[in-house]
MARLUM-549093 format. One line per 2 residues: their letters; for each residue z negated, y, x negated of C-alpha. Coordinates in steps of 0.2 Angstrom, whole numbers. Layout:
BEGIN
a> Z Y X ~ ...
REM end
This chain:
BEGIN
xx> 525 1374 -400 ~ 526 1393 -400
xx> 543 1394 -397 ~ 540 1382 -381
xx> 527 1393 -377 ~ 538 1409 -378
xx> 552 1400 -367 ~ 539 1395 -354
xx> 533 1412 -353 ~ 549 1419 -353
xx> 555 1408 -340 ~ 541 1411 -327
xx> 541 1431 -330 ~ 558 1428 -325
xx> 554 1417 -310 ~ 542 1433 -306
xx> 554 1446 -304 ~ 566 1435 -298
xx> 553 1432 -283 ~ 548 1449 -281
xx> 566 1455 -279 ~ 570 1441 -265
xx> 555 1445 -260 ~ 559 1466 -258
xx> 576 1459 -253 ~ 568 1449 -239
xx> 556 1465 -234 ~ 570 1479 -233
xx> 580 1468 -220 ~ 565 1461 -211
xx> 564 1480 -207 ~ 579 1482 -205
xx> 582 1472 -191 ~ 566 1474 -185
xx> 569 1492 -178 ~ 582 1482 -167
xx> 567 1472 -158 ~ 561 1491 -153
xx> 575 1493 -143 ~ 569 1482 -128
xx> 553 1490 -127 ~ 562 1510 -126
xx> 564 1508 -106 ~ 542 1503 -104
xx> 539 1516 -115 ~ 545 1529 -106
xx> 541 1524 -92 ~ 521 1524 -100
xx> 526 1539 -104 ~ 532 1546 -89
xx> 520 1541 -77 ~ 506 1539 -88
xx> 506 1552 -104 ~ 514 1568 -94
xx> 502 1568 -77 ~ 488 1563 -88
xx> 492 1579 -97 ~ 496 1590 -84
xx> 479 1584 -76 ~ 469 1587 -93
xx> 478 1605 -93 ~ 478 1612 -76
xx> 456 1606 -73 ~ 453 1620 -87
xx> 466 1633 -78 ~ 464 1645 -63
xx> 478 1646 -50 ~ 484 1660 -60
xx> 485 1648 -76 ~ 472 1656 -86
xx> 461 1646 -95 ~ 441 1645 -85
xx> 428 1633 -85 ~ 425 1637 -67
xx> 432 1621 -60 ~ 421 1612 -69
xx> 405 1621 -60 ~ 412 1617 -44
xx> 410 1599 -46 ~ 390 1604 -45
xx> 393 1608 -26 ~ 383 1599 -14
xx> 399 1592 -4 ~ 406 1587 -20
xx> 390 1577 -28 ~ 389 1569 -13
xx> 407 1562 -11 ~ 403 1555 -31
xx> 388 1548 -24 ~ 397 1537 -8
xx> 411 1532 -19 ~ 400 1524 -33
xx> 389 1517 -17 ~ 403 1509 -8
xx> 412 1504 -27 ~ 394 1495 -31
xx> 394 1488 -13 ~ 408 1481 -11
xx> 409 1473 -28 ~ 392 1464 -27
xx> 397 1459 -9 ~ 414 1454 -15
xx> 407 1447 -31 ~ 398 1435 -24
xx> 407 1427 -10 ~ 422 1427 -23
xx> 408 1418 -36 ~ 403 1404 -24
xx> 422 1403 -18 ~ 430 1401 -36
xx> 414 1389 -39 ~ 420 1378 -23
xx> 438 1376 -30 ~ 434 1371 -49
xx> 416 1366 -54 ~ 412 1358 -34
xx> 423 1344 -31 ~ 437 1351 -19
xx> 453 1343 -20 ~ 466 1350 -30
xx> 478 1355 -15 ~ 464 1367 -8
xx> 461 1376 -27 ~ 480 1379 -28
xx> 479 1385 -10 ~ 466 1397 -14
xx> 470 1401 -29 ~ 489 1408 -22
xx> 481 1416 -7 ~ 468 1424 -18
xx> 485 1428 -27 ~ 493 1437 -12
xx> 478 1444 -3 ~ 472 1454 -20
xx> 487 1466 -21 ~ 488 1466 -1
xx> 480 1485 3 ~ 484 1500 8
xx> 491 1507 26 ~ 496 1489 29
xx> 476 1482 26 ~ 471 1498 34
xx> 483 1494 49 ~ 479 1475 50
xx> 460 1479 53 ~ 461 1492 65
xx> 474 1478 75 ~ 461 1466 72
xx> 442 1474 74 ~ 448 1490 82
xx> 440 1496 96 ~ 456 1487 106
xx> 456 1474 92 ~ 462 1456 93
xx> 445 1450 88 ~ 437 1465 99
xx> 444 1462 114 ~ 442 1444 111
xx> 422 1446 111 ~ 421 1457 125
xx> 431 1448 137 ~ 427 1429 132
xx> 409 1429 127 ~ 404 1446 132
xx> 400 1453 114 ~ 403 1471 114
xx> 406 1474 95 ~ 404 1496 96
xx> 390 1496 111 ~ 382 1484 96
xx> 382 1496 82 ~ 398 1492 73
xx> 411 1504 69 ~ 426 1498 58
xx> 428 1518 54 ~ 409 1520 45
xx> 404 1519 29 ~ 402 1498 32
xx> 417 1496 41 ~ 426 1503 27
xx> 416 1491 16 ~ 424 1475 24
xx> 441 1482 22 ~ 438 1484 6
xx> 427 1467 2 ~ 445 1458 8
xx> 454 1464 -6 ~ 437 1460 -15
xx> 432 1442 -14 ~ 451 1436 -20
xx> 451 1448 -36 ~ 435 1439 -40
xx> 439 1424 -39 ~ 457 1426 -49
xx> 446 1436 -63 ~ 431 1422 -63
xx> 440 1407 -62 ~ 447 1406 -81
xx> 427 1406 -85 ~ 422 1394 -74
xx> 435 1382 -80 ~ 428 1386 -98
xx> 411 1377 -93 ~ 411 1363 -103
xx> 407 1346 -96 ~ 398 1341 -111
xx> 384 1354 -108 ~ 381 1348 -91
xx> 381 1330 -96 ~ 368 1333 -114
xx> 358 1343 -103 ~ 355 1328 -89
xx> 355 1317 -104 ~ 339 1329 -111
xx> 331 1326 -92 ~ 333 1345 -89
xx> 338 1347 -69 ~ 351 1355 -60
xx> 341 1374 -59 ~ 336 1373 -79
xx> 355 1368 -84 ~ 360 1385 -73
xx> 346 1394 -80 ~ 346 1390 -98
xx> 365 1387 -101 ~ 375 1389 -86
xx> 370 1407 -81 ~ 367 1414 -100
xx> 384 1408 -103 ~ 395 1415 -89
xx> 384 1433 -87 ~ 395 1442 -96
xx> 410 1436 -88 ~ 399 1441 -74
xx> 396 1457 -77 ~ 413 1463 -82
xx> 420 1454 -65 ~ 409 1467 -57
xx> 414 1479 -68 ~ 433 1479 -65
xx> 431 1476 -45 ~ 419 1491 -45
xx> 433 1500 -55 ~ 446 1494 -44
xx> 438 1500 -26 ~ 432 1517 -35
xx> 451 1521 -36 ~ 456 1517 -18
xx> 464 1530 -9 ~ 476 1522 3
xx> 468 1510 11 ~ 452 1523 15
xx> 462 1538 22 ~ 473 1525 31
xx> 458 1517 40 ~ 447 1535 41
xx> 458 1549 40 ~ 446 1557 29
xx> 430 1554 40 ~ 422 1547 25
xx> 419 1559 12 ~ 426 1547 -4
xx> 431 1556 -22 ~ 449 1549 -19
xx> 452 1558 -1 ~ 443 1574 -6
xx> 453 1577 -22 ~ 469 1571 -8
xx> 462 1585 2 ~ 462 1600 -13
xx> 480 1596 -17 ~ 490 1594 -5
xx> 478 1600 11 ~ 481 1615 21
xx> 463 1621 20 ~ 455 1614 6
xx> 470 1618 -6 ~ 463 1621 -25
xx> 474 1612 -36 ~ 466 1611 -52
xx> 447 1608 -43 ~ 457 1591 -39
xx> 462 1591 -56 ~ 445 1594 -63
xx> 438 1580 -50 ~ 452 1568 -54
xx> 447 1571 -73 ~ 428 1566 -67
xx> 437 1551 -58 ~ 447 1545 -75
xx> 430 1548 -85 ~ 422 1535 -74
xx> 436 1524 -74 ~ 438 1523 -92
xx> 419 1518 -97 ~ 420 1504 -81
xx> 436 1501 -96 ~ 427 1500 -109
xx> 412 1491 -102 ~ 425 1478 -96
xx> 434 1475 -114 ~ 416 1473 -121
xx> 409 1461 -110 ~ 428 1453 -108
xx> 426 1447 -126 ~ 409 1443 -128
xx> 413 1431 -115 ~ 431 1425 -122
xx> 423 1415 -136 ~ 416 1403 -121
xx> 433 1401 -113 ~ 442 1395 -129
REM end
């Protein structure tokens, strides 16, 4: 019995190392040929490091340098003008605008196409304009408006002519502070509806059917589940289209040429202007820009996976 018991020990400290050498064996050439799976991925990281890690860098660098390239905090007390504060405070006003505006329009349009009934030929429709429209900005959404509700517009001439509605003599001016909004709210509505549609679609129909079931009505099934439910997907819509028309630049100098005093045009304006030329105040106003943009981030990858748990 003891010698059975020996052999059975001896045999599974065998089977052991045996194991853990196939085992080491199978490790030192899992990373060896893992290193080759890197090599696809060399090009995207530089590239990320091109355009990404060296102007980040050179940004962080030249907002604590003077022309001279001494280091000074004087940049920094510059972004406490009056002219400067005030270009923070229109950017974040027309960013909010135009992302509640655009958020809710896009809301009821992605709640048309999934959750109301619409036929499956208009979601996909929407759904590949919404697709096309997002990433259409620019000179050429800057150019399309001004051919459309310029002051020679399609549209404006259109009005005036055939129903005698004088769009300027009325108030409206496509190159204010709310025409530059509805440039905007078109890139807008269609990024909302891309971004809010995966949640919508994650509304189960079971919810809707226990809670008719439990005689709640429509407004109590939106109050108590539908709404507490999709908030946070909600909020970090908002969140990212707030982010994405605080960044603009192209499509608000094309359509202004600078008229609007926006962050984006004003930092434009110390770096490559001819009179406000103070490279590293644009860089101290761009890192101001970047710190915004990365809590807008954050807040978005929070609230992003709070709500994830009610897509799955």
């Amino acid at each position: 019995m003891t010698d059975s018991l020996k052999k059975e020990r001896s045999n599974q400290k065998g089977a052991e190392q045996t194991t853990g050498a196939s085992g080491a064996l199978s490790l030192h050439s899992a990373a060896k040929s893992n290193w080759k799976d890197w090599l696809g991925l060399i090009p995207f990281f530089l590239f990320i490091f091109a355009f990404m890690v060296i102007p980040a860098g050179s940004l962080l660098v030249g907002a604590f340098q003077n022309r001279d390239g001494s280091f000074t905090l004087i940049n920094f007390s510059h972004l406490l003008k009056p002219n400067i504060i005030s270009s923070y405070l229109i950017t974040i006003r027309l960013s909010a605008t135009t992302a509640l505006l655009g958020g809710l329009i896009g809301f009821l349009l992605a709640y048309a196409i999934t959750i109301g009934g619409l036929p499956e030929g208009v979601r996909s429709f929407v759904s590949t304009f919404s697709g096309v429209a997002s990433n259409f900005a620019g000179v050429p959404l800057a150019f399309a408006f001004i051919s459309t509700l310029g002051r020679v517009g399609l549209v404006t001439v259109i009005l005036k002519t055939v129903f005698g509605i004088d769009l300027y003599e009325s108030g409206f001016n496509l190159y204010s502070f709310w025409g530059l909004a509805l440039t905007y709210i078109y890139f807008q509505i269609p990024l909302m509806v891309l971004i809010i549609q995966p949640a919508l679609d994650g509304m189960k129909k079971e919810w809707r059917e226990a809670s008719e079931n439990m005689g709640a009505s429509t407004f109590q099934y939106w109050f108590h589940i539908g709404i507490p439910v999709l908030l946070p997907s909600l909020l970090a819509a908002l969140i990212l289209l707030f982010g994405n028309a605080f960044g603009a630049y192209a499509t608000a100098f094309s359509l202004t040429g600078g008229l609007i005093n926006i962050v984006p045009i004003l930092i434009g304006a110390q770096i490559r202007g001819d009179v406000l030329h103070d490279p590293n105040l644009g860089y101290a106003m761009a890192l101001g820009m970047v710190l915004i943009m990365a809590i807008t981030i954050l807040a978005y990858s929070w609230l992003q996976k709070i709500s994830s748990r009610w897509v799955k």
